[in-house]
C-alpha positions as CSV (number, residue, x, y, z in Angstrom):
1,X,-0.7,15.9,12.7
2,X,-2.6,17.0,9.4
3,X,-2.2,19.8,7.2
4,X,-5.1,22.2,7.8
5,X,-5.7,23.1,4.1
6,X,-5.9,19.4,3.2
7,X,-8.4,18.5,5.9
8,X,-10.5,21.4,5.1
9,X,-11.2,19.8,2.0
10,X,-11.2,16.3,2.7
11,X,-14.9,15.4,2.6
12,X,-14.8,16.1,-1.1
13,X,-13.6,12.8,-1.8
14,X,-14.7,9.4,-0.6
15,X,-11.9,7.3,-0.6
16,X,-8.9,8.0,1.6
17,X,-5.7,7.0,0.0
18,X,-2.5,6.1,3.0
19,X,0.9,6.6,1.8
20,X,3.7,4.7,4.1
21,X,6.8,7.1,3.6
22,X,10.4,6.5,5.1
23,X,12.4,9.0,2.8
24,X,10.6,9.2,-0.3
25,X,11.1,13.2,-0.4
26,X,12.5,12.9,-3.9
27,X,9.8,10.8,-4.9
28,X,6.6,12.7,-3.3
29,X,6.3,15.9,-5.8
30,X,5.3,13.6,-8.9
31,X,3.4,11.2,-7.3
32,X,1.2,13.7,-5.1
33,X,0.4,15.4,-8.3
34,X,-0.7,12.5,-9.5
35,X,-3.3,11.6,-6.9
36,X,-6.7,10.8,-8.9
37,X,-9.8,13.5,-8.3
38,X,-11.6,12.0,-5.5
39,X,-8.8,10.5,-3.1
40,X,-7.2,12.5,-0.5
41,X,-3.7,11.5,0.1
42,X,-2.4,10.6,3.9
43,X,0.8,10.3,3.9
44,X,2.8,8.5,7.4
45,X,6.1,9.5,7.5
46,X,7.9,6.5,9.1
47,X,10.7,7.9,10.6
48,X,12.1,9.7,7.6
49,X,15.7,11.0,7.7
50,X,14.5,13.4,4.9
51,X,12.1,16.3,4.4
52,X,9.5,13.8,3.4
53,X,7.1,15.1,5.9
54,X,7.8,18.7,4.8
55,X,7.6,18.2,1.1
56,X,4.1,16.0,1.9
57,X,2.5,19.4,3.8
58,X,3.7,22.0,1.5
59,X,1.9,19.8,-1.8
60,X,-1.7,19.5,0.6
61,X,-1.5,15.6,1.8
62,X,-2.1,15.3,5.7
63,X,0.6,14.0,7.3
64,X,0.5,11.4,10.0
65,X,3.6,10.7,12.2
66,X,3.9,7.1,13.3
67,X,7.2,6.5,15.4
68,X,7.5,3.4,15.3
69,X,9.3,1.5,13.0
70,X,7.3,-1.6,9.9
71,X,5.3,-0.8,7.4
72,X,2.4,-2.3,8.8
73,X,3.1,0.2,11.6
74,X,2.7,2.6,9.0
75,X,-0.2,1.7,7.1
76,X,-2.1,0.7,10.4
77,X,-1.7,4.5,11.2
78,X,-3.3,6.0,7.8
79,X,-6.1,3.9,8.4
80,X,-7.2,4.7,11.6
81,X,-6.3,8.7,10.4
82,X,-8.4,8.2,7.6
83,X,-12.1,9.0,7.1
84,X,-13.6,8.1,4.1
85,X,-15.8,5.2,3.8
86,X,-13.2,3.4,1.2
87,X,-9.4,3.4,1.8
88,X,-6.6,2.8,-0.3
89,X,-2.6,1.6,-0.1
90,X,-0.3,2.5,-2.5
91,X,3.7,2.6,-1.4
92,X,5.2,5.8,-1.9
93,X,7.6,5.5,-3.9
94,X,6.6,6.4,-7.5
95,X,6.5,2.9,-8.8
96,X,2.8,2.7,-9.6
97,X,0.7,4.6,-11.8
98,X,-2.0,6.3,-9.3
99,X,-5.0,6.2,-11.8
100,X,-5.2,2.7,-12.0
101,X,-6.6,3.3,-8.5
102,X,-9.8,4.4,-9.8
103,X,-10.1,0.5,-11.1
104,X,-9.6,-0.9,-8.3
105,X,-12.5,1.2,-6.0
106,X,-14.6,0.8,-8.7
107,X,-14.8,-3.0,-8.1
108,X,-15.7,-2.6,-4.2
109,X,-18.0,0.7,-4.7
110,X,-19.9,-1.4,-7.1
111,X,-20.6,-4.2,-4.2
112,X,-18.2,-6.9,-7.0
113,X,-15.5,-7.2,-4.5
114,X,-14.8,-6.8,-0.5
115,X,-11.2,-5.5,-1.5
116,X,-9.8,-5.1,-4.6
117,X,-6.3,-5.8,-5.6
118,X,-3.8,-4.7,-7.9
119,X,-1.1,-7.7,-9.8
120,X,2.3,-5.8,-10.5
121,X,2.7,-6.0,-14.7
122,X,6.6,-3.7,-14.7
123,X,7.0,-2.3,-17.7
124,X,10.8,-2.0,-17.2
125,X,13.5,-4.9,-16.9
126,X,14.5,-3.3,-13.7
127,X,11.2,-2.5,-12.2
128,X,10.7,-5.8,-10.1
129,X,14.5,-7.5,-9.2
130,X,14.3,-11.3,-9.6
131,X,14.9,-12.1,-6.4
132,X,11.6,-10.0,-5.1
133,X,9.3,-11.4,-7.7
134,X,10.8,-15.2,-6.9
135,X,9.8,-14.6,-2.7
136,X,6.5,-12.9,-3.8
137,X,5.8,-15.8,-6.4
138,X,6.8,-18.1,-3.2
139,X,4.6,-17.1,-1.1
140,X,1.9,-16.3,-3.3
141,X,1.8,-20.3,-4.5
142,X,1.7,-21.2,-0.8
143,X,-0.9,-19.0,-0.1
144,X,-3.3,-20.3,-2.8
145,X,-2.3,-23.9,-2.4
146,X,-2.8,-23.6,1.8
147,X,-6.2,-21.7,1.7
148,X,-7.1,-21.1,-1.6
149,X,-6.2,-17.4,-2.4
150,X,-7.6,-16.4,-5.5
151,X,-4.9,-13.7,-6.5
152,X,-1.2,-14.0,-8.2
153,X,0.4,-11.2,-5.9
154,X,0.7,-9.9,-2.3
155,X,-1.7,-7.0,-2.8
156,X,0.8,-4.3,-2.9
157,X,-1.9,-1.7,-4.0
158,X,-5.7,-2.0,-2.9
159,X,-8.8,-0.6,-2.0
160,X,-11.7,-1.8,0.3
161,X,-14.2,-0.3,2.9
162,X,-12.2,1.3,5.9
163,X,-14.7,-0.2,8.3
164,X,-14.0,-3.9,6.6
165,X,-10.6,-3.5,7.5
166,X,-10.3,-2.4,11.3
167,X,-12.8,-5.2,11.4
168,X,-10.7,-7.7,10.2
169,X,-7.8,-7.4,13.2
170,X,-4.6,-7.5,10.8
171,X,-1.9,-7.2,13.4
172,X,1.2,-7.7,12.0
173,X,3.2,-4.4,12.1
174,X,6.2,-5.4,9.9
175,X,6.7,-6.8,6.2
176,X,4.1,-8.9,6.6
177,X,1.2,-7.3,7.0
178,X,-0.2,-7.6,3.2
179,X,0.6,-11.3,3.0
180,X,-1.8,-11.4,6.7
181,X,-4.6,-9.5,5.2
182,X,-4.9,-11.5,2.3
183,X,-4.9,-14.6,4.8
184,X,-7.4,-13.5,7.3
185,X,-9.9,-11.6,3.6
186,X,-9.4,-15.4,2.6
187,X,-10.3,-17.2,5.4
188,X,-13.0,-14.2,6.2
189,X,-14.9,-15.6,2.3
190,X,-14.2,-11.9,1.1
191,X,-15.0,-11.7,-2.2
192,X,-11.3,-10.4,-3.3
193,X,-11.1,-8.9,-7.2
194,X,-7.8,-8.3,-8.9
195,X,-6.7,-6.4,-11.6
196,X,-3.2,-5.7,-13.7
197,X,-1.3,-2.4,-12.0
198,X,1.5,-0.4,-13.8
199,X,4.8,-1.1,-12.3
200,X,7.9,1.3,-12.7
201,X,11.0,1.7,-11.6
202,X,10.6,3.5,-8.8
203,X,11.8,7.5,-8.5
204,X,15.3,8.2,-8.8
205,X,17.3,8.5,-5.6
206,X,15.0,6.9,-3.6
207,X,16.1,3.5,-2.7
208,X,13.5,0.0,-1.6
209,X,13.6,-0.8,1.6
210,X,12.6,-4.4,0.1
211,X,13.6,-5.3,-3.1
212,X,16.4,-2.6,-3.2
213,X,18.9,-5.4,-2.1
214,X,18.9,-9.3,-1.3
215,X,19.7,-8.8,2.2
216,X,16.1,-6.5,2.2
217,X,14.0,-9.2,0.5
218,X,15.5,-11.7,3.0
219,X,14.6,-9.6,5.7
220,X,10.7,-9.1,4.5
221,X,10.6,-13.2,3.6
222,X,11.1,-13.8,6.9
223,X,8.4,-11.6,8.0
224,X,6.0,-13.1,5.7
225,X,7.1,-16.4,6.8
226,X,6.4,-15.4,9.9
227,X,3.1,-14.4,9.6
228,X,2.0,-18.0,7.3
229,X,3.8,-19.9,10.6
């Protein structure tokens, strides 16, 4: 379902940029505002409890319901909503600074990279827990040493040609569908660029469905384990 004043005016940008939400109502007003000219936000409400699907309509995003539960679920939905001949992922959450988007599509508009990825730099103590930058760091150094990955993080924000990635089949639907794209772009020879992101603490009272607790990071781990199996 999209918002009719938002796709009225989609073609005026060429990158489409998908938004997995499950209750980041407090957290869309800032960051929608802060959507660079030229990308048209989708946001897929992911079975919110909040009004995150409400707030996302009444600030212009189209909104895309997916039901069922992962964040590859989610992001699988944007996608095939979306458009424009680029695509981006951001999460939702406020923890990144949007502009350094324009980087990133930069590199693949330019024909330097297939995708292009962004490597977390917080600029907080609390930004990135320990325990979520030790399981990314884990399975980043797996990744590189088991088929040569050329980036130091799990592509948490990125940008490549919509086409590319339908093409490339990721079918994971949980927590670890970044760490499967970067496998199969790998093992693909995509040209993969990366670049250093902003990373905040993310908007107050929303809460990570990952690195918010242990038992969360656990819980993705295993999903990336899975996927590496």
């Amino acid at each position: 379902m999209t918002s009719p004043s938002a796709a009225t005016t989609a073609r005026q940008d060429d990158c489409d940029l998908v938004l997995p939400c499950r209750d980041e109502a407090l957290a869309l007003p800032e960051l929608l505002r802060s959507v660079p000219a030229g990308f048209r936000p989708i946001v897929v409400d992911n079975g919110s409890r909040d009004d995150t699907a409400r707030v996302a309509r009444t600030l212009g995003a189209v909104v895309v319901t997916e039901p069922r539960p992962g964040y590859g679920a989610a992001v699988q939905a944007g996608i095939e909503a979306a458009s424009a001949e680029y695509v981006a992922v951001a999460d939702a959450d406020g923890s990144f600074d949007l502009r350094d988007l324009a980087g990133l599509l930069d590199d693949v508009r330019g024909d330097a990279a297939d995708m292009a990825v962004g490597r977390r730099r917080p600029t907080a103590s609390g930004a990135w827990p320990w325990h979520a930058r030790a399981g990314n760091a884990l399975i980043v150094a797996w990744l590189r040493w088991r088929i040569g990955l050329t980036v130091h993080d799990i592509a948490p924000i990125r940008v490549c040609r919509r086409t590319d990635l339908l093409a490339l089949g990721v079918a994971d639907r949980r927590f670890g569908y970044p760490v499967e794209l970067l496998q199969r772009a790998t093992r693909a020879g995509w040209r993969i660029t990366e670049r250093d992101v902003t990373y905040r603490p993310r908007a107050r009272g929303t809460r990570s469905k990952v690195s918010g607790s242990v038992m969360g990071t656990l819980k993705a781990a295993h999903d990336f384990w899975k996927v590496l199996a």
